[in-house]
Every structure is written in structure tokens, then in C-alpha cells.
C-alpha positions as CSV (number, residue, x, y, z in Angstrom):
1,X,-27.9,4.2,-12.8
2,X,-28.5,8.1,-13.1
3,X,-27.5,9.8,-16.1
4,X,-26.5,12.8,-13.6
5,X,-23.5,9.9,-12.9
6,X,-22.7,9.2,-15.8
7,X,-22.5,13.4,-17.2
8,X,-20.5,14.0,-14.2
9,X,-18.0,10.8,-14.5
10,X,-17.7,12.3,-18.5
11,X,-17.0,15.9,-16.5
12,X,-14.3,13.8,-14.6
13,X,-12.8,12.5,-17.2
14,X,-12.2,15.7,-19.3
15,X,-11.3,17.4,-16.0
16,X,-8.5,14.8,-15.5
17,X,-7.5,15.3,-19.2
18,X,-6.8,19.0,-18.8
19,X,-4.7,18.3,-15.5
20,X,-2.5,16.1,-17.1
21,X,-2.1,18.1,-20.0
22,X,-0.5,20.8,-17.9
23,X,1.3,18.8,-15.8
24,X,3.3,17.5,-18.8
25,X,3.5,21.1,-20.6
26,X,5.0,22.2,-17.2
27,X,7.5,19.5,-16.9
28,X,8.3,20.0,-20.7
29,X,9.0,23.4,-20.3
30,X,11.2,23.0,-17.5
31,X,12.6,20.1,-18.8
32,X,13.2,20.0,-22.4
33,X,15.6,17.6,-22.9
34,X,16.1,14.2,-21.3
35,X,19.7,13.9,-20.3
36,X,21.7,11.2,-21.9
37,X,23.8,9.6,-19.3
38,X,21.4,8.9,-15.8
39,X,24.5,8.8,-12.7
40,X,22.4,9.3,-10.1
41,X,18.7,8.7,-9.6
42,X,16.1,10.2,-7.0
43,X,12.8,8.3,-6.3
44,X,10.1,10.5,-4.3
45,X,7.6,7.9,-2.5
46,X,5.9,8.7,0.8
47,X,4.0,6.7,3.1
48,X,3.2,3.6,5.6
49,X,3.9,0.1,4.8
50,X,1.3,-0.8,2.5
51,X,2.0,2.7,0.3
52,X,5.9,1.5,0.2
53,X,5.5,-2.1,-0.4
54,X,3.1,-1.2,-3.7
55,X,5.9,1.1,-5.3
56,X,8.3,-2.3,-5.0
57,X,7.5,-3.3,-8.7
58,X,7.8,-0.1,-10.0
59,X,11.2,0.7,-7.8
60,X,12.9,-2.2,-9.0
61,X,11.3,-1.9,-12.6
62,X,13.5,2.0,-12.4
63,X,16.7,-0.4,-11.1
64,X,16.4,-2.7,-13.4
65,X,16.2,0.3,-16.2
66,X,19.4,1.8,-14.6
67,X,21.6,-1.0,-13.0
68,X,24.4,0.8,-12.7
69,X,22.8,4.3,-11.5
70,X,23.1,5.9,-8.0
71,X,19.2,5.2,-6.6
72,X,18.3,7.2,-3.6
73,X,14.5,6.8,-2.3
74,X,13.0,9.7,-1.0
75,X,10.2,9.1,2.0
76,X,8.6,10.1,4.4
77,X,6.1,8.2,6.8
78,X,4.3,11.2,7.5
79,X,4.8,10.3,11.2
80,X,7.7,9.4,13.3
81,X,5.8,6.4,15.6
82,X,4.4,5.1,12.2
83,X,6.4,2.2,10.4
84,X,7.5,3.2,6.9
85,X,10.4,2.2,4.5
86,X,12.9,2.5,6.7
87,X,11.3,-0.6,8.3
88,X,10.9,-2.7,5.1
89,X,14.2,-1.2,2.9
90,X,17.2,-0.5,5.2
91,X,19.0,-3.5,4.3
92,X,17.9,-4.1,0.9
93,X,20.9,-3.8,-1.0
94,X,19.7,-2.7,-4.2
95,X,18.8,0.9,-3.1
96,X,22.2,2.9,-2.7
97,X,20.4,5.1,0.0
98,X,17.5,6.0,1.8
99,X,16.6,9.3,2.5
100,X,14.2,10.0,4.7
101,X,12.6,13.1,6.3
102,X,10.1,14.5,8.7
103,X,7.0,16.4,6.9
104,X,8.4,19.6,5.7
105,X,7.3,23.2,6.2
106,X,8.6,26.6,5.8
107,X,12.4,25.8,6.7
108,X,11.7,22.0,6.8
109,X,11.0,22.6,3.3
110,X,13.5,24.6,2.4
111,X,16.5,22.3,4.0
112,X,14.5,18.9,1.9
113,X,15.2,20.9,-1.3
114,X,18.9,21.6,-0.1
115,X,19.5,18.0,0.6
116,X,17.9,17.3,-3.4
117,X,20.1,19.8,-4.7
118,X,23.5,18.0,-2.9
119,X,22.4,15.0,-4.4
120,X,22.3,16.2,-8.1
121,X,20.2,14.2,-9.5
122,X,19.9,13.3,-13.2
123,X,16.8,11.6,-13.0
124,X,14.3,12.8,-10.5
125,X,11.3,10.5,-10.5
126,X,7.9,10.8,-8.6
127,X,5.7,8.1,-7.7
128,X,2.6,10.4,-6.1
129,X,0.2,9.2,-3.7
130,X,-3.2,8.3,-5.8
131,X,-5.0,11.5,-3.4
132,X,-2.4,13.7,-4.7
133,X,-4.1,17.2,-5.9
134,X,-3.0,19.4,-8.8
135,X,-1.6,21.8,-7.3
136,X,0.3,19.9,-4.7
137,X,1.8,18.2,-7.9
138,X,2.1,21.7,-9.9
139,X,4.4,22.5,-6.5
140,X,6.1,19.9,-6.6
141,X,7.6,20.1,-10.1
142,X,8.4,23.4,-9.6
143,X,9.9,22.5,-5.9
144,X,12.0,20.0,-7.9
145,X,13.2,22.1,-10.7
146,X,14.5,24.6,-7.8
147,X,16.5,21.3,-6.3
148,X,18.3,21.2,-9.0
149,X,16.9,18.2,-10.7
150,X,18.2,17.6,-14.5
151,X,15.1,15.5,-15.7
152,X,11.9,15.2,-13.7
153,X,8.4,13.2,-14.4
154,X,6.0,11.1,-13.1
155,X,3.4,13.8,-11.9
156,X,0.2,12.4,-13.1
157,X,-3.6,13.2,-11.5
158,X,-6.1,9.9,-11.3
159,X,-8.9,11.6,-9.3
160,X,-10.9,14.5,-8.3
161,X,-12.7,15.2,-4.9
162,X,-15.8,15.9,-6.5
163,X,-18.5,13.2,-7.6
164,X,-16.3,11.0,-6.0
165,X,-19.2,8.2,-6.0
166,X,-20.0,8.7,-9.7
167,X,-16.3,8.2,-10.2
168,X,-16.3,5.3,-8.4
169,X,-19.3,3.8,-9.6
170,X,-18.3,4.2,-13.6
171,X,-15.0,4.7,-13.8
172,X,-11.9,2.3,-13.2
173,X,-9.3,2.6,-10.9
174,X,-6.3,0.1,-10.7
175,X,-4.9,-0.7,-7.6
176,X,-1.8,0.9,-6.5
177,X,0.8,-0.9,-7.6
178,X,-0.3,-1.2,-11.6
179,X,-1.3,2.8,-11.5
180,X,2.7,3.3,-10.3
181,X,3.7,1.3,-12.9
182,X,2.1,3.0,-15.4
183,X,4.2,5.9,-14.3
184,X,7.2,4.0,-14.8
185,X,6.2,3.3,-18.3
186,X,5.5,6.6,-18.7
187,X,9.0,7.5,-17.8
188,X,10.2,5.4,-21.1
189,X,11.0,2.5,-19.1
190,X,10.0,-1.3,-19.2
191,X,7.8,-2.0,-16.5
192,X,6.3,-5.5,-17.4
193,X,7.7,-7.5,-14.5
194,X,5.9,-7.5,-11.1
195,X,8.7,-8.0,-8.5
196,X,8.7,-7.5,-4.5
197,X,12.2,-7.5,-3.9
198,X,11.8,-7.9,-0.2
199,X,15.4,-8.0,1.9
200,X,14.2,-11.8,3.9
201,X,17.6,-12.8,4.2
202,X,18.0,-13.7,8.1
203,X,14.5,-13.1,9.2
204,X,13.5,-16.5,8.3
205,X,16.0,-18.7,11.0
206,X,13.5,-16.6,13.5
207,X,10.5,-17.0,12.3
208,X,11.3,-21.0,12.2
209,X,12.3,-20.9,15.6
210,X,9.5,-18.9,17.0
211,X,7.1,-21.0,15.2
212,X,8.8,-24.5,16.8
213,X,7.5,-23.2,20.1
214,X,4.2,-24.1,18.8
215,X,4.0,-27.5,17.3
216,X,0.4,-27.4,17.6
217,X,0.2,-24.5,15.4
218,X,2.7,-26.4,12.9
219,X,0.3,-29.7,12.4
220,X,-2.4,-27.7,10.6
221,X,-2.3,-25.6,7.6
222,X,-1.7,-22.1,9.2
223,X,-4.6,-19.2,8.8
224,X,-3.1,-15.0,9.6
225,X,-5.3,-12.9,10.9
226,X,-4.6,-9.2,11.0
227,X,-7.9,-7.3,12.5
228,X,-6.4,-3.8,13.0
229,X,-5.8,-0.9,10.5
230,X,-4.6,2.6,10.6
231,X,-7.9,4.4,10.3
232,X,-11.6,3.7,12.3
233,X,-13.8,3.2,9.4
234,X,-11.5,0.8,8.1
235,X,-11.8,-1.7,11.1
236,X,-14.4,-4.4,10.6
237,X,-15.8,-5.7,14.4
238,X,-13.2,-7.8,16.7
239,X,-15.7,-10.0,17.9
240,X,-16.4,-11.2,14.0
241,X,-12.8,-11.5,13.7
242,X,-12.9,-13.8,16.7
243,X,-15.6,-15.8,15.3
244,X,-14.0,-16.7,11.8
245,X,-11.2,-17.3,14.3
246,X,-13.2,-19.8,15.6
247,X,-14.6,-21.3,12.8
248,X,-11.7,-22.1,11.1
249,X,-9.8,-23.9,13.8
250,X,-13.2,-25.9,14.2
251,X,-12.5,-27.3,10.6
252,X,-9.0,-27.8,11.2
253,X,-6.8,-25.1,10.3
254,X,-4.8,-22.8,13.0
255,X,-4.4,-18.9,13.2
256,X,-1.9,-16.8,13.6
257,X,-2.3,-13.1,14.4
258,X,-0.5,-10.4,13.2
259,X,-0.3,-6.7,14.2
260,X,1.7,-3.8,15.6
261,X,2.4,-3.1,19.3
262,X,-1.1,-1.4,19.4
263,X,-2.7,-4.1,18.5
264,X,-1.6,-6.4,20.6
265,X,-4.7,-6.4,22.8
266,X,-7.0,-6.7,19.5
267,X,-5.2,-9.9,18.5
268,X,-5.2,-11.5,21.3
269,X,-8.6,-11.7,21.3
270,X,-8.9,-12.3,18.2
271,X,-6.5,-15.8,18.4
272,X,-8.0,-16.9,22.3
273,X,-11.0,-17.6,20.2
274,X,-8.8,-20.3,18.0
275,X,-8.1,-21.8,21.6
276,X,-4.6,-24.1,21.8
277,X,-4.7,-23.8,17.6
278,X,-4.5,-19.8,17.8
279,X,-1.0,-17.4,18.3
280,X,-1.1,-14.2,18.9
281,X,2.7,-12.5,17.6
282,X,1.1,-8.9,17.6
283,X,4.4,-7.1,18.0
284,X,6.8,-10.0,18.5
285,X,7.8,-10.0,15.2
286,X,9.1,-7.2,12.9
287,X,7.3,-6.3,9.6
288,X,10.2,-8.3,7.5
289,X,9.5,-11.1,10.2
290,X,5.8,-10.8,9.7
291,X,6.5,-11.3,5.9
292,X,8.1,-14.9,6.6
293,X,5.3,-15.8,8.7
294,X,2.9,-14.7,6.3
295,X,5.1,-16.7,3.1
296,X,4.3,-20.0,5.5
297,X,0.4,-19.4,5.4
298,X,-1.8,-20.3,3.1
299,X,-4.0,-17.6,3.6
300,X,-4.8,-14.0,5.4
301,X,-7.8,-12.8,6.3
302,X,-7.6,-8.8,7.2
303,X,-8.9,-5.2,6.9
304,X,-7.6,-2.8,4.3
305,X,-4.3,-2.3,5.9
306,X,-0.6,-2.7,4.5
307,X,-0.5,-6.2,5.9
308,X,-2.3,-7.3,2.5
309,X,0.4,-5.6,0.7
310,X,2.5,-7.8,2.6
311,X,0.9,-10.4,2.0
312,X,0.6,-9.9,-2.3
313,X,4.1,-9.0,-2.5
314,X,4.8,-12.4,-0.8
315,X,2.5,-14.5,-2.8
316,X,0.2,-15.7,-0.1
317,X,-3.4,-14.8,-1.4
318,X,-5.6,-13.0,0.8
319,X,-9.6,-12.0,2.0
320,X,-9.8,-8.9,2.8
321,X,-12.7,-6.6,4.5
322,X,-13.0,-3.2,2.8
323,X,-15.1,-0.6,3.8
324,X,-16.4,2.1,1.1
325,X,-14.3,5.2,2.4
326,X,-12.3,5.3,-0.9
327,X,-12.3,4.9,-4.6
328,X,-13.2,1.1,-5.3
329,X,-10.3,-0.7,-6.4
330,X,-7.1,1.6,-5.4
331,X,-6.6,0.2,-2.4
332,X,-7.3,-3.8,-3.5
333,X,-4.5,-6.2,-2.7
334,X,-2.5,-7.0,-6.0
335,X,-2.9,-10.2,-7.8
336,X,-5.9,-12.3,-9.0
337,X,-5.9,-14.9,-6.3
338,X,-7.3,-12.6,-4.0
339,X,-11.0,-12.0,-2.5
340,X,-12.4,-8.5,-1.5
341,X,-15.5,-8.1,0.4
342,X,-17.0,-4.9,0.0
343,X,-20.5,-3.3,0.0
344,X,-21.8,-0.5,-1.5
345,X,-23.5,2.2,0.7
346,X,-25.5,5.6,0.0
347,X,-22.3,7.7,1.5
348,X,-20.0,5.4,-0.4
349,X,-16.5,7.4,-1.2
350,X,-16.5,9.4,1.9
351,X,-13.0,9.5,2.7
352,X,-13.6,10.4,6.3
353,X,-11.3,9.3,8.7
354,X,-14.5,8.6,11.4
355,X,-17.3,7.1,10.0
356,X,-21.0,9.0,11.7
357,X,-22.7,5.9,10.6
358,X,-21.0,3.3,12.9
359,X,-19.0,1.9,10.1
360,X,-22.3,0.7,8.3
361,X,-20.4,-0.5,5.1
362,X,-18.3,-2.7,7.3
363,X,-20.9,-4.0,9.4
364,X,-22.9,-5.4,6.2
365,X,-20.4,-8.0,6.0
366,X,-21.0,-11.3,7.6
367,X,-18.9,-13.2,9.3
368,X,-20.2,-15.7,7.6
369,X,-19.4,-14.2,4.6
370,X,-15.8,-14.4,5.2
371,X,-15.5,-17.9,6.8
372,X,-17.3,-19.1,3.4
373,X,-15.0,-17.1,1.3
374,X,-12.2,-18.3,3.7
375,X,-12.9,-21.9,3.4
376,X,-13.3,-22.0,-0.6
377,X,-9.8,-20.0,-0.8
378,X,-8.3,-23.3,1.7
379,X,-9.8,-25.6,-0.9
């Protein structure tokens, strides 16, 4: 490995240092003193599905802290048409409210931080995403002390734009869900127990019924298959999707495929491959519904998308295709049962959201890669 990586990884490193140091001399001086009763409790997490369903430990790790505090997540999906916590947490019954919002600016902003400062919040913790810069986090804390906020922290930087593939190459990154709770922890709070403290009630009478329609699919141990994802260059090719499809019907499994509305199309090719042993419920089922169908697999097969979140929090263990667009090992389903396939590329750590080279990290991997893979996980 060049030496030029590993000076500018030790650059990194002492870079990071600084940030954090100022984060927490900011927060100290704004916040001197902890209060000593917590009423009411803000939680600020934005994102899709998958970003949501990794800050479930460390959301009911802040509950379980606080049991009889007010909680209130704050969230945003970034995008109306795009599925967010709203979709995963409107019934769960251990968060008091959920507030969310559209992206703020100018008086967008200005009326989020007049809803904060209505709440009153004792505790105001952030849970930022991992791409966070310093000084959208150095706004931010001084956006919540203007709210109103009595005690605020969990502000913390993990990377740097530059070097990216030096940093990815020699340092370590934890996947999403242990780097938010090691923000939890930092918070003074015991965050050894990983739950997913998913509202299922109700969703499962459904998903037993839908599934009846089937009995063909019911006589074999069931496979999901999710082939879409948010971005381009994180979408390995259909047709391979099709094949492992294909293969693993041929040695007796079935598949189910899971997806949005948009991918409706996708999986439908994707399961006509399985022929009579392959069911396509792209957008029949709701993401709480896709969780029960996923609890009744014994195994997903997908692209970096929030569907192996899904999956982890659920407990069925998963293969999933990643390309090298981002820092190796945020994004990495959570657990040790799972498989990643990745490969390591020249323009590794890009974090474009089009790939100019045809998704060449994605297309290094084989379908027969993941049908072995596949077949060792369903033993």
C-alpha cells in the first residue's frame, strides 16, 4: 500500500480530532450544565428507510434511559414521494410524537426552530447522518441552542471528503447502527442492547393471508429478492438478479420479490425467472408488511438499499451486492450472519450519484458469486 495512504489516513485522523474537539467546546459552552430532571426529549434523525431503521437501537436505547420522558422524533425524508419514518413509526407506541417536516430553508427554517422552541425540550439529542460536515453540525448546535433547547449533544464528525479512498482503505468505519450508538453512549446513556422495536402488530394476519394464495411458494423454504435501490450506481444488473432467481428455485427454494411501486416492473422480472416458484409483491405490501414477509424468509438477497436494514432489524440474515460509491463498511447490514459482496475499484469512494464507468464495481460481481454465497447461507 502507498505510504502517501497511510500519511494522509494519519492527516485524517488528526483532522477528525480537531473537529470533534470543537464540536464539544461549542456544545460545552452553550451548554454547561446537564439539567437534572429530562420532561421532554427531542431526537433529530433524517432520512429514508434504511437511515431510520439503523437509529432503532439507539432510539429505544434513549427510551429505555428515559421511560417516563416525553420523546418526540424529529425527521425528515428529504422528499415527500420518498418512504421515511412516518411509514415505519406512526403506530409505534413508544414514541410520544413524530414530527416531521419538509427540507427547511430561509422561512422553512425559521418556522422548524419555532416548532423546537414550543416543544421545550430538556434533552435535545442528534443522531447526524455519517456524510454530515462540520459546519452543517457547527449550524446546527447553534440552530438548536436558538430553539430553545436546555441540553444538546450528539454532534460528532466520522469522515472527511478528502482522501476518501485512503480513509477507506486504512481506516475503520462501523456500520450505521453501532456509530449511532456510540452517540448514545456518548450522551451518558447505556446503549448495550441492540433492539428493532418494529410496530408488526396487525401486519402479520396479511401477510399470512396473502401468502396462502400461493401454496406453491409455501412448500419451499422462501428466498426475497429486492433488486432495486435509491441511487444508479448502487443497482447491480436485473438480468443477474434473474439468474440467481433461477438458480435457486432450480435447487428448490422459492423467491419472493420485494420493492416499491417503482419497482414493480424490475421485480417482476426478476421472479418470472423463478417461474410457478417466484412472487412478485413489489408494492402490494407496505414496508411494515414487507418486514413480516421478510421475518418468514430464510434469506434476502439485495443491493445496498434500506430493505437489508429491514431485513437485520428482523433477524433474517442477508447477501447483499455493494458497489464502492461510499466508505467500506457504513453502509453494511448489521449483524454477523450477514454476507457482503464488494470489490475494490481504482475510483473506489466516489460518492457519485451516476457512475461514468457503467457501474464497473458492480459488474465485477458474478452471479455466480452470489448463488454460491446464497446456497452456503441456505445450508
Amino acid at each position: 500500500m502507498p505510504v502517501g495512504d497511510h500519511i494522509r489516513a494519519w492527516i485524517v485522523l488528526r483532522i477528525l480530532a480537531v473537529a470533534n474537539a470543537v464540536l464539544a467546546a461549542l456544545r460545552f459552552c452553550l451548554w454547561p450544565r446537564r439539567p437534572r430532571t429530562i420532561e421532554r426529549i427531542g431526537v433529530y434523525r433524517i432520512g429514508n428507510i434504511g437511515d431510520i431503521v439503523c437509529a432503532l437501537p439507539a432510539l429505544s436505547a434513549i427510551r429505555r434511559a428515559y421511560p417516563r420522558a416525553r420523546l418526540t422524533l424529529v425527521t425528515s425524508s428529504g422528499n415527500p414521494s420518498l418512504p421515511g419514518a412516518k411509514d415505519i413509526l406512526a403506530n409505534a407506541g413508544w414514541i410520544d410524537e413524530l414530527m416531521t417536516y419538509e427540507p427547511a430553508r430561509g422561512a422553512g427554517w425559521l418556522g422548524l426552530l419555532k416548532q423546537i422552541r414550543q416543544r421545550r425540550f430538556d434533552l435535545w439529542i442528534v443522531l447526524p447522518p455519517g456524510s454530515a460536515s462540520l459546519r452543517r453540525q457547527l449550524r446546527d448546535t447553534i440552530a438548536a441552542r436558538m430553539a430553545g433547547v436546555r441540553w444538546g449533544c450528539g454532534w460528532r464528525l466520522d469522515a472527511v471528503r478528502v482522501w476518501r479512498r485512503a480513509q477507506s482503505r486504512l481506516l475503520a468505519f462501523p456500520n450505521e447502527v453501532d456509530r449511532l450508538m456510540t452517540i448514545v453512549r456518548g450522551a451518558g446513556m447505556q446503549a448495550d442492547e441492540y433492539t428493532f422495536p418494529l410496530p408488526l402488530d396487525g401486519v402479520a394476519a396479511r401477510v399470512k393471508s396473502l401468502l396462502r394464495e400461493h401454496p406453491e411458494i409455501l412448500e419451499r423454504p422462501l428466498v426475497a429478492i429486492a433488486p432495486g435501490a435509491k441511487r444508479e450506481p448502487n443497482r447491480w444488473p436485473a438480468e443477474r438478479f434473474a439468474e440467481v432467481a433461477a438458480a435457486l428455485c432450480a435447487r428448490g427454494s422459492a423467491v419472493v420479490t420485494l420493492g416499491g411501486p417503482g419497482d414493480a416492473t424490475l421485480c417482476a422480472q426478476v421472479a418470472s425467472a423463478a417461474g410457478v416458484t417466484g412472487l412478485n409483491l413489489a408494492g402490494r405490501t407496505s414496508i411494515l408488511e414487507s418486514c413480516e414477509v421478510l421475518k418468514r424468509c430464510r434469506l434476502l438477497i439485495c443491493n445496498d438499499s434500506g430493505v437489508q436494514h429491514l431485513a437485520a432489524a428482523v433477524g433474517t440474515p442477508c447477501v447483499s451486492i455493494f458497489s464502492f460509491r461510499d466508505f467500506k463498511g457504513r453502509w453494511f447490514p448489521h449483524g454477523s450472519r450477514n454476507v457482503v459482496l464488494q470489490k475494490w475499484v481504482p475510483c473506489a469512494v466516489c460518492l457519485l450519484e451516476s457512475c461514468p464507468r457503467d457501474n464497473l464495481c458492480l459488474r465485477l460481481i458474478t452471479s455466480s458469486e452470489v448463488i454460491e454465497n446464497a446456497s452456503a447461507q441456505l445450508g
